[in-house]
Structure formats: C-alpha cells, structure tokens
C-alpha positions in Angstrom: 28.0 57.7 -11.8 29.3 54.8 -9.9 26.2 54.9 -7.7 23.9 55.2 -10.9 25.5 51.9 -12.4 25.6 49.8 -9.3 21.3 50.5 -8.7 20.9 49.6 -12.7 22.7 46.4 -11.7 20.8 46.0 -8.4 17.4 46.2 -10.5 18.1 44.2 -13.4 19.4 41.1 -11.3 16.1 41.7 -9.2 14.0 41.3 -12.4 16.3 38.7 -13.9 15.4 36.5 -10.8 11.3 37.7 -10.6 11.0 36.7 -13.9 12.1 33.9 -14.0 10.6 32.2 -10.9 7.8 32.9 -12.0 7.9 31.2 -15.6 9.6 28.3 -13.9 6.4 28.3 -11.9 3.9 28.6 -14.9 5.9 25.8 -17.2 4.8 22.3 -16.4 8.3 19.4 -17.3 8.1 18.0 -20.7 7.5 14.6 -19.3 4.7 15.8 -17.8 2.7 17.6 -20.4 3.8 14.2 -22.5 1.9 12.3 -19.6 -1.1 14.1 -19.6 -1.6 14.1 -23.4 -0.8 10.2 -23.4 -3.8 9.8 -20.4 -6.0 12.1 -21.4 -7.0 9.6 -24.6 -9.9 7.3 -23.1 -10.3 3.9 -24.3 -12.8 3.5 -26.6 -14.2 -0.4 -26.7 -13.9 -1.9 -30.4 -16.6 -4.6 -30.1 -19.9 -4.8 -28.6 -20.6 -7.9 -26.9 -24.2 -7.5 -26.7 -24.3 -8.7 -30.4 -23.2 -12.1 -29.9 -25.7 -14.4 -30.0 -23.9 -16.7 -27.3 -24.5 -14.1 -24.8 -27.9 -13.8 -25.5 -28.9 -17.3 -24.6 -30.1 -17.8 -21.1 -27.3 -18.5 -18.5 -28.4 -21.3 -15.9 -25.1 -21.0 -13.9 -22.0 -18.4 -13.9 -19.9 -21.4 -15.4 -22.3 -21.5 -18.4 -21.0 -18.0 -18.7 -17.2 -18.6 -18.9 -17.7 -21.7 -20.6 -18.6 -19.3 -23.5 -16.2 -16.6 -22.4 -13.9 -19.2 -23.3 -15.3 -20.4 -26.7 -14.5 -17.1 -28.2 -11.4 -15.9 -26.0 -9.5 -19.5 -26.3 -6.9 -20.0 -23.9 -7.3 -16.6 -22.2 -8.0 -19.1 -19.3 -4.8 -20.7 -19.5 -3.3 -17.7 -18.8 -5.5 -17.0 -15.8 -5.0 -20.1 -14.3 -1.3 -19.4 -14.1 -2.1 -15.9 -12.1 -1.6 -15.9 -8.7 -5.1 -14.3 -8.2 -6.6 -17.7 -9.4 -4.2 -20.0 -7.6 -3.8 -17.5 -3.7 0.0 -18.8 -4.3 3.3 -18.2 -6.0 6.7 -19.6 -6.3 9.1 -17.1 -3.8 12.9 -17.2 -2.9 12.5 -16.0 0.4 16.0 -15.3 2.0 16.7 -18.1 4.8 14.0 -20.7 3.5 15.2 -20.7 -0.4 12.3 -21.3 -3.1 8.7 -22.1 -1.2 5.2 -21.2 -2.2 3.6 -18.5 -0.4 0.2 -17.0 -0.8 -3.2 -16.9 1.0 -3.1 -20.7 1.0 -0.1 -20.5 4.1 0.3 -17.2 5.0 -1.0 -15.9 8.3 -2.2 -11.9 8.7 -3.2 -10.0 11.6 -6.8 -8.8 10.5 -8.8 -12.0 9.6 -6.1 -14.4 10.0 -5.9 -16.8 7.3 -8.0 -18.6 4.8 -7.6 -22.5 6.2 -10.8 -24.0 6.8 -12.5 -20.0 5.8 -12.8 -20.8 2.3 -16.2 -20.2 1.7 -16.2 -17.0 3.1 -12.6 -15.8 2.0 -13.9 -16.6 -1.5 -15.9 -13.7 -1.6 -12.2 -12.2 -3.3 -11.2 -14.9 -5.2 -11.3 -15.2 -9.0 -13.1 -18.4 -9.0 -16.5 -20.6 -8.2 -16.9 -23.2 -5.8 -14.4 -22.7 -3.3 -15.1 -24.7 -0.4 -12.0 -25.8 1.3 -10.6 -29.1 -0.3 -13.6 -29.0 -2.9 -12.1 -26.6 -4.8 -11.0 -27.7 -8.5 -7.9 -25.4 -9.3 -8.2 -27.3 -12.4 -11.3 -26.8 -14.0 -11.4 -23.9 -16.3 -15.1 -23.6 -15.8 -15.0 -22.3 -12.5 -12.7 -19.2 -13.5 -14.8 -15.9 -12.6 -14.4 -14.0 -15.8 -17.1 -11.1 -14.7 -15.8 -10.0 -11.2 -12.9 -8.3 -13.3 -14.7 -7.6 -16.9 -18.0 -6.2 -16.1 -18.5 -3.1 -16.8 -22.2 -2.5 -16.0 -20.8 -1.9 -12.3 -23.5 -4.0 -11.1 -21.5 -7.8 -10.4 -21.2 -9.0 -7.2 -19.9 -11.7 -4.7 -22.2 -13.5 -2.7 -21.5 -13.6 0.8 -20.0 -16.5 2.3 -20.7 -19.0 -0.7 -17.5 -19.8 -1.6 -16.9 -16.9 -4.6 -20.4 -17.5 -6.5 -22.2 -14.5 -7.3 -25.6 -13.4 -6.3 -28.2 -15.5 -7.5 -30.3 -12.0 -8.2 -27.9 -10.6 -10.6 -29.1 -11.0 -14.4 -26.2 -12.5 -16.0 -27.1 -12.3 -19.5 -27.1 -8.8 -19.2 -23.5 -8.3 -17.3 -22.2 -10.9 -20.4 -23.5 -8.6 -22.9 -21.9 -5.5 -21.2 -17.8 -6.4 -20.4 -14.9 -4.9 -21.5 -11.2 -3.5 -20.1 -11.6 -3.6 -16.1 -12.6 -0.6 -14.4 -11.9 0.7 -11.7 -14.7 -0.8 -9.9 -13.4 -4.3 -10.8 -10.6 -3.8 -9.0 -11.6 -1.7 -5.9 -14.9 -4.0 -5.3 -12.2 -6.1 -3.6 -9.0 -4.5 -2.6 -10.8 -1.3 -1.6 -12.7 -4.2 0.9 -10.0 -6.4 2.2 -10.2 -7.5 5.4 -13.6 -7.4 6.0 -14.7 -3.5 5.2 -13.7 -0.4 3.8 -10.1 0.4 3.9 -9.5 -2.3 6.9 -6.4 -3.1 5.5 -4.5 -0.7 3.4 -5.3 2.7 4.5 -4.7 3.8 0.7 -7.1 1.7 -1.1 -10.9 2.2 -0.2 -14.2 3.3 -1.4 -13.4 7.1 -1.9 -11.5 6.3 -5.0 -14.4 5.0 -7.4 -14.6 8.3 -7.7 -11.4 10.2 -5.9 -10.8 14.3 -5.9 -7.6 15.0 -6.7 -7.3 15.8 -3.0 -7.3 12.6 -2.0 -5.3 11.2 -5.5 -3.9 13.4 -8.0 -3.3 10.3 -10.6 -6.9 8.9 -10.1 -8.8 11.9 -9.8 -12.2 11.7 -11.4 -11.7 14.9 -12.2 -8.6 15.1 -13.3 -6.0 12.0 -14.8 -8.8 9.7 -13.9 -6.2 6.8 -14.1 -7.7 3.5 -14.5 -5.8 0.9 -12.2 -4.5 -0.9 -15.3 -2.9 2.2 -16.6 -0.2 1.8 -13.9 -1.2 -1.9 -13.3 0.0 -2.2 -17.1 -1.4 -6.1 -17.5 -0.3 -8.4 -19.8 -1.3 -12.2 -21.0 -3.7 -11.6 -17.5 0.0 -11.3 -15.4 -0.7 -8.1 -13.0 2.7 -6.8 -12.1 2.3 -5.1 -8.3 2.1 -7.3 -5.8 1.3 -7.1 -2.3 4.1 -7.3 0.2 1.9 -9.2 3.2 2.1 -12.1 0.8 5.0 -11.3 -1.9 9.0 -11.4 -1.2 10.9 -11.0 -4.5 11.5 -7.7 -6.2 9.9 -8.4 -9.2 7.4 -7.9 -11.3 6.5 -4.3 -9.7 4.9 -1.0 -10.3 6.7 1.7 -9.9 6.3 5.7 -10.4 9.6 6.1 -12.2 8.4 4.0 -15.1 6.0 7.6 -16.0 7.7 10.0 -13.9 11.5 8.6 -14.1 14.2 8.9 -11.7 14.8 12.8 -12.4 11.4 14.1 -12.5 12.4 17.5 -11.0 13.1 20.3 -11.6 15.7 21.4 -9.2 19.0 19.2 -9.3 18.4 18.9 -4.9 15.1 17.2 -5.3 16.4 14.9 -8.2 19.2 14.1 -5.7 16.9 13.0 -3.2 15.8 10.5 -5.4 19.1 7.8 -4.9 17.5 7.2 -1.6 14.0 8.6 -1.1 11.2 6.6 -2.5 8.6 9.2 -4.2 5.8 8.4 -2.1 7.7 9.3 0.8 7.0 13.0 -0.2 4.3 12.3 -2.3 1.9 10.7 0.2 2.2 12.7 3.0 -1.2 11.6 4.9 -3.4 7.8 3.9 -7.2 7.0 4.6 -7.9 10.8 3.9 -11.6 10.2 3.6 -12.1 7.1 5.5 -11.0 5.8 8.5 -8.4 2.9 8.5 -7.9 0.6 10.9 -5.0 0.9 13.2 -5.0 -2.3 15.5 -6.9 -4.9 16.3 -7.0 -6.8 19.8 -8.6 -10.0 19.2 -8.5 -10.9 22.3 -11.4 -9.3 23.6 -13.5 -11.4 21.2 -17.1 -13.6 22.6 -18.2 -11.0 25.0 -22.1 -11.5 24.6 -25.2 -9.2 26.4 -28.2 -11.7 26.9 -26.4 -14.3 24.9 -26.2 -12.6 21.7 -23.6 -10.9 19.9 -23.0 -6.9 19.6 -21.6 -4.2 17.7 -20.4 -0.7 19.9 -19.3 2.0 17.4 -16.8 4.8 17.8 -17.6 9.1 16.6 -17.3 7.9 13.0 -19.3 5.2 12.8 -16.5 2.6 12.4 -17.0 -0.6 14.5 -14.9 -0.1 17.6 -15.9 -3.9 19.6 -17.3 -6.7 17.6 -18.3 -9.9 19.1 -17.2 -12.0 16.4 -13.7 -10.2 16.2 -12.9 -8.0 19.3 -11.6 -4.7 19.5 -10.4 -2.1 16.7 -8.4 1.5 17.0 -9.1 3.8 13.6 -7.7 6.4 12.5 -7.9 8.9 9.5 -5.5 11.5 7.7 -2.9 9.6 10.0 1.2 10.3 8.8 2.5 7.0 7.3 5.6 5.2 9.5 9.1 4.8 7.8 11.2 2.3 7.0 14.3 1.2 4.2 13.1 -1.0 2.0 14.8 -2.5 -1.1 12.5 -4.4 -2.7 12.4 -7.7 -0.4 10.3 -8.9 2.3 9.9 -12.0 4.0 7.0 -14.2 6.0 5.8 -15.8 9.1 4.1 -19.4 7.7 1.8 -21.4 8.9 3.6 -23.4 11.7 6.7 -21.3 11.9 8.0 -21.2 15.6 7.9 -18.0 17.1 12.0 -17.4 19.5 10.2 -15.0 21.5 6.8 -14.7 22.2 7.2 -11.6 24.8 8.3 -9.4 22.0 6.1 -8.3 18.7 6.2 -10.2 15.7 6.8 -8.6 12.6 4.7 -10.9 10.2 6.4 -9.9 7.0 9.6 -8.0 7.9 10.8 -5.4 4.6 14.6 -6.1 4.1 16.6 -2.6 3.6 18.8 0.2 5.2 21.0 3.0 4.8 24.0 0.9 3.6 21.8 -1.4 1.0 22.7 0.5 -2.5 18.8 -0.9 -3.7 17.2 0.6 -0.3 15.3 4.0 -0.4 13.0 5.2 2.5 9.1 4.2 2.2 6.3 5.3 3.6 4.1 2.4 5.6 0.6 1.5 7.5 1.8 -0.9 10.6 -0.9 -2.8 11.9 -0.8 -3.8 14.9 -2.9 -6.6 16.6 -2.7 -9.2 19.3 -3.8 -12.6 17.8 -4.6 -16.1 19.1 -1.1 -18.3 19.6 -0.1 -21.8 21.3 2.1 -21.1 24.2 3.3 -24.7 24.0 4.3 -24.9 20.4 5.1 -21.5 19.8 3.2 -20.9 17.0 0.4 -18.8 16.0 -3.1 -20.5 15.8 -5.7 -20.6 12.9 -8.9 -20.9 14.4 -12.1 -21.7 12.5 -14.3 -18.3 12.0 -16.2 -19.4 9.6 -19.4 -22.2 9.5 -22.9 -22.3 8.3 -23.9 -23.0 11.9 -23.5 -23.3 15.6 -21.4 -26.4 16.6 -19.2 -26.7 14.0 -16.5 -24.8 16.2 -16.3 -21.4 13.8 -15.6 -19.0 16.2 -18.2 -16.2 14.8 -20.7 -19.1 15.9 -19.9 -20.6 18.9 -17.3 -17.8 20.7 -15.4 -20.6 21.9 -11.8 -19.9 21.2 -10.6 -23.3 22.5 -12.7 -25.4 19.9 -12.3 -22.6 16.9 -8.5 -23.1 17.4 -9.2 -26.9 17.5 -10.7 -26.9 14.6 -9.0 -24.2 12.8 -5.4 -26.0 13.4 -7.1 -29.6 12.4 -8.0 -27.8 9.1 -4.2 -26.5 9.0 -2.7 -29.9 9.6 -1.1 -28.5 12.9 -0.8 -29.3 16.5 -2.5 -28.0 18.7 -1.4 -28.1 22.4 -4.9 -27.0 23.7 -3.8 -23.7 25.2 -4.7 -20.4 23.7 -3.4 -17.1 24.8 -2.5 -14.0 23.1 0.4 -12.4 21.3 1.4 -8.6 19.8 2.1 -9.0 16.3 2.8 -6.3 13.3 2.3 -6.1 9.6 4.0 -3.7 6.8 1.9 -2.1 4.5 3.6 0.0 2.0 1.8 3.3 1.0 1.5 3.9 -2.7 -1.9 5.4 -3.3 -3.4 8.7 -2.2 -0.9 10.7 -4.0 -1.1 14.5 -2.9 -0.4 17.4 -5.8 3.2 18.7 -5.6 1.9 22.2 -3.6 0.7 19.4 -0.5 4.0 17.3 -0.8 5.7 16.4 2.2 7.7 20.2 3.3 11.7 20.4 3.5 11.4 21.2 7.5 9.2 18.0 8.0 12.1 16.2 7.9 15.0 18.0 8.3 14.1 19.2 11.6 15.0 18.2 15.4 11.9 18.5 16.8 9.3 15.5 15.4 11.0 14.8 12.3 9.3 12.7 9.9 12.1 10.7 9.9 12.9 9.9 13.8 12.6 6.5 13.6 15.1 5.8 11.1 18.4 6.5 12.7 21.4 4.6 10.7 22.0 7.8 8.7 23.0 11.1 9.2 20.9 13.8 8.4 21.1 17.7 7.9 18.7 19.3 10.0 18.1 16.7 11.8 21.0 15.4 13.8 23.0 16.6 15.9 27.1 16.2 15.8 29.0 18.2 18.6 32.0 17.6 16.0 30.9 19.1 13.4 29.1 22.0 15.6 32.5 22.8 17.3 34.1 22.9 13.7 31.7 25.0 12.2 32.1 27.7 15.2 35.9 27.3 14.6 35.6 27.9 11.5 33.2 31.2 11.7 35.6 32.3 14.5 38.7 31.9 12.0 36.9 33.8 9.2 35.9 36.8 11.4 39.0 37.4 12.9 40.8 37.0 9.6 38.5 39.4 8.4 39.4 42.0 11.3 43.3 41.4 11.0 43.0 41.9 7.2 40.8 44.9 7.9 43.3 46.4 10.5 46.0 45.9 8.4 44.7 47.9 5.6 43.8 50.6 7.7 47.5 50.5 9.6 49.0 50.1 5.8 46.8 53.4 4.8 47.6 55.7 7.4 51.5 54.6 6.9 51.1 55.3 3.7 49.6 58.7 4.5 52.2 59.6 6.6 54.6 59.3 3.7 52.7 61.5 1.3 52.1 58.4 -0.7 48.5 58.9 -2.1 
C-alpha cells in the first residue's frame, strides 16, 4: 500500500509540473497583451490636406511651402526652432566643463568628422534650407523644412550637397497636399543614412527597417507591431525625447523600454532580478546590422591614393566600399555581438580644440560614465568605432579638414587629396590653429544598441554570460559573477562544505546502524 501511495504521489507531482509549464508557456503577461491591443490601433488621419486651396497653388520655392505650413499651423515653427534638430546644438552640463553647448556645430566624430566648413553637404540631414556655412539664418522661420519629416507620399528628398534644399524634380504641390504624422520613412531617410551610407554609423538603424521582419525587430516588424518611430519616440510640442549619445551628455529626456514593458516585465522573479543592473537590450539585442553590413573602423589615413590621377572605389564580398579615395579604408561587419560597457545615463565629449594628454593611446571621443558601484549604472550593449583620424602633433588636437567644395582648389579634401591644405582650410573655418603638421591618431566612439530587438526565444542564453570560456561579459570585470569567475575561496569552501555534509551523513548513517544492532542485541524491537 505504501508503494501504491508513494507512485500516486510521484505521478501527480509530474503532471502538476507538465501542466503547468506548459500553460505558463501558452499565456502571454497582461502587460503584454495590453501592449499589443494598444499598438494594434493604426492612426487614422482626421483631415485631408489635399483640400486646402493654399496647397493647391503653385509652389515656386520649398519656403513658399512652409510659409503656408505656417499660416495654418501658427507657431508650430516656434517650437521647431527651439529643437535641437533645427539648431545641431543644445545646452549640456557635461561633468568637468559645467554648462556648454554641444551639438554638430562643435563636436568632432570619427566617420565624416565634423560639419565646420561641410555645411552644404552635411545639410543633406538638417531640418532646414540654405545652409551654407555662416549664411545660414537660424532665425528665419521660412527656411524650416517642414516636408523632410511630414511627407507621407514617401517620395521627399534632400538634394545632394546643396546645403538641405530638396530636389528641384520633386513636385511639391503634390507632397503639400499629401502630409500627415511622420513615418517611418521620415525618420530613417536620415538616421538609417548617417555618416554617408546605409548603417555607417549605428549598426541598428538602416534600410532593412522601412520594412523589418520580426527577425531583425520584433517592435517594428512590418509584419507584426509595425511600430512607428514616434510610438516610442512619443513627441511632443515638436521636442523628440532620445537623443544620441555621440553628441548628448545628460540623462534626460530619454526613451526607454521600461516606459511599455516596466521594470518587472518577467515572468520569473530571477530575470526580474536581473533587471537592477542589466539594461534590457543587453539580452534583448543579442546581434546588430543583421541585414546589412555596418561599419566597423575606418583608417583615414590611407585617403588620396589615385590610379592615373583619378579617384577609385575597391569593394569587399558584400559589396560594401572597402578603400575610397576621398575617405580611405573601412572594415564591415554584419550579425556582429555588440561590446559592453556600464552606463548610467551620462556621457561626455571631445570639442573642437580640446587637447588631447596622450596621443599614443586611443581616444575615446565620447566616454559613457558608469560601473558596478554607480546605483543608476546597468550593463549596455554598444557598436565601438574605431578609426584613425587626422590630428596636429604640435597642438594636440584633432584637425577638421575641409572635405567638402564645389571644385578643385578650394582645399576640400574630396577635391584636391591634399591633406595639408584640407586641414588648412578646414581649421581656418574652425577658428583653430593649425601648426602645419598632419599625422594620424586611433580614436573610438560609443554607440549604444537599442534597435534590432530579437523575440524572447532568440534572447541572449543564461550560459552566454555566465560562462568561463568567452563570456559575453569578459570585458567588464569590476564585479563578480556566478558562472563566470573564478574564487579559489569560495571553491575551497564549497568543497569543505560537501566534505562536511558527506561525512556527517556517514557518521549519522553509522550511528543508526551501530544504535540498531545494540538495540537488537537487547531484544528491543
């Protein structure tokens, strides 16, 4: 009977536990079903533009067209002109310099450099018209570009290299009569391009996700949520919270996945946990630039090799440009593992005329504050960058040339291939000296990964990370980890304590069988 009730037991606890794994498995969170009812309402526009008779009279110039934006929409462009997308410049504490403006206007990157004395080429991803260097009016309303993020006809574009007009073939009339909430095209028909070409820079934002799969982004999936970038991008009075950390260093104003998803979006109590000090896209994004190639370094100073005079493009297996005249050499790379690093929040900037302690060594051009000890840190996935860039080797700083100029003997670097007279004139524009030396420095950049989001079954595994061998996590080593490290204290402990336990298991085992057979000899039953 004893046996009989102890197998009953056995089986029910079996089914107990079958059963209920798998209903845990087949039941989605509350928070998420919420979620995907809330998304899976589309916007619906309330008014149709083509009816308004001032879009219907012919447009002689892209002004003419926010001129009457305007008219109707009065003093949207007030708020615009406050953004930092029209002005490439905010107000920033930035720890060690106090309050400073930093933006595109003084900030230095390691892909095309900076803007100073590029304008007209840079503008291609600018907001506005008629940006030419100092002829730029930051003041006049007319020259916001109201279309570049309202058309929806998906047919607006940038000229290139005309300082942010648009191309004189595009019927404008037509794009007027046809805006509305931004798409996603608005949005990615710049950051999916930055830095000259699809997914140069980020790694996580590129052409793929006009239209992603949710293999390559569960939230954006055209096919699935189909996110809009303003969904998360949640925009208000024309202020876009999420900014970008090679040119932002407060933690404000950001986007983050616990304002859907909060900060116990599991399940299991252990994942939850992992929360205090694991940024979700750490396991979330467990491979970037899934369906293109992003670029990995850049060595600018291979730049100005000619054959026969000319410029030339070699390509690598993928097609991506591997040497470019105008620009040097480039490493890409796809599916690639993001790097790690602590970050809570705050980064800060190497400026225009900063002097560089030691040239020898790379320079980390916007350094993420963070670690194990910082209560506000959590572990991020990043792209590095890495490049070697023109710099003064008398005054220690890093040069701006000139790339940019109509034509040849202006000292643009893309024309001539000169770099002494492209830094010349690059660090005139600046307002900086310029010792007449050029050589060539290593130099790094943080991107933080926050796109590309896999589906919970490709998430980032336990033993990716908790392992010895290649963890995840080998770079960061101000913390102890299970799995991971190894502590011949706590090893020698552990066997102390398995020793202990067995022989007190043996001694309480011998002593019942001495007690027994004493007892036995005593006719005790």
């Amino acid at each position: 009977m004893r046996k009989i009730i102890l197998l009953l037991s056995a089986v029910s606890i079996a089914a107990i536990v079958i059963v209920s794994t798998v209903t845990k498995k087949e039941k989605e969170p509350d928070g998420l079903m919420k979620l995907k009812a809330k998304y899976s309402v589309k916007h619906t526009p309330s008014v149709d533009h083509s009816k308004f008779a001032i879009l219907r009279a012919k447009f002689t110039s892209p002004q003419k067209v926010t001129e009457a934006c305007i008219s109707c929409h009065n003093e949207r462009h007030t708020e615009v002109m406050k953004s930092n997308h029209w002005n490439w410049e905010r107000e920033e504490y930035v720890q060690g310099r106090g309050v400073v403006y930093v933006g595109k206007k003084n900030a230095i990157n390691n892909f095309c450099i900076g803007v100073q004395g590029n304008e007209e080429s840079c503008a291609k991803c600018h907001i506005g018209y008629g940006l030419s260097g100092d002829k730029m009016n930051y003041s006049d309303a007319k020259n916001i570009d109201c279309l570049i993020c309202h058309d929806n006809t998906e047919t607006y574009a940038k000229a290139p290299e005309k300082g942010g007009a648009p191309d004189p073939s595009l019927d404008l009339n037509n794009i007027a009569q046809h805006v509305g909430r931004s798409k996603r095209s608005n949005c990615g028909v710049c950051h999916f391009f930055g830095g000259g070409g699809n997914n140069v820079k980020h790694g996580d934002l590129e052409q793929s996700m006009f239209q992603p799969t949710r293999d390559i982004d569960v939230h954006m999936a055209a096919d699935g949520a189909n996110l809009q970038c303003d969904d998360c991008h949640v925009t208000e009075k024309h202020n876009i919270p999420g900014k970008l950390y090679s040119l932002s260093s407060m933690n404000r104003n950001r986007v983050t996945c616990e304002q859907c998803h909060t900060e116990t979006p599991h399940e299991s109590d252990i994942l939850n946990e992992h929360t205090l000090k694991v940024a979700c896209q750490t396991c979330h994004i467990p491979t970037y630039a899934k369906a293109n190639s992003t670029k990995e370094s850049w060595d600018w100073s291979t730049a100005g090799k000619l054959k026969n005079g000319e410029p030339y493009i070699e390509e690598d297996s993928r097609g991506n440009h591997a040497y470019m005249s105008i620009k040097g050499s480039f490493v890409w790379g796809n599916n690639l593992k993001p790097e790690y690093a602590w970050f809570n929040g705050n980064a800060s900037h190497y400026l225009l005329g900063d002097k560089i302690q030691d040239t020898t060594k790379p320079l980390v051009l916007n350094p993420l504050a963070g670690n194990y000890d910082d209560p506000d840190s959590k572990i991020i996935p990043v792209k590095i960058h890495r490049a070697r860039q023109p710099f003064d080797p008398v005054n220690s700083i890093l040069i701006q040339p000139k790339l940019f100029a109509e034509n040849k003997g202006q000292g643009a670097f893309w024309k001539d291939f000169n770099w002494q007279t492209a830094s010349e004139a690059g660090m005139k524009d600046a307002g900086l000296p310029f010792s007449g030396k050029v050589s060539f420095m290593r130099t790094e950049s943080n991107w933080p990964v926050n796109h590309m989001v896999s589906t919970k079954e490709n998430a980032v595994k336990c033993n990716e990370c908790h392992t010895r061998e290649n963890s995840r996590l080998a770079g960061l080593n101000d913390f102890y980890m299970p799995g991971r490290n190894y502590s011949s204290v706590i090893d020698t402990l552990g066997k102390l304590l398995l020793w202990a336990s067995l022989i007190a298991v043996i001694l309480h085992g011998t002593l019942r069988i001495i007690s027994s057979q004493k007892l036995k000899k005593k006719g005790v039953k």
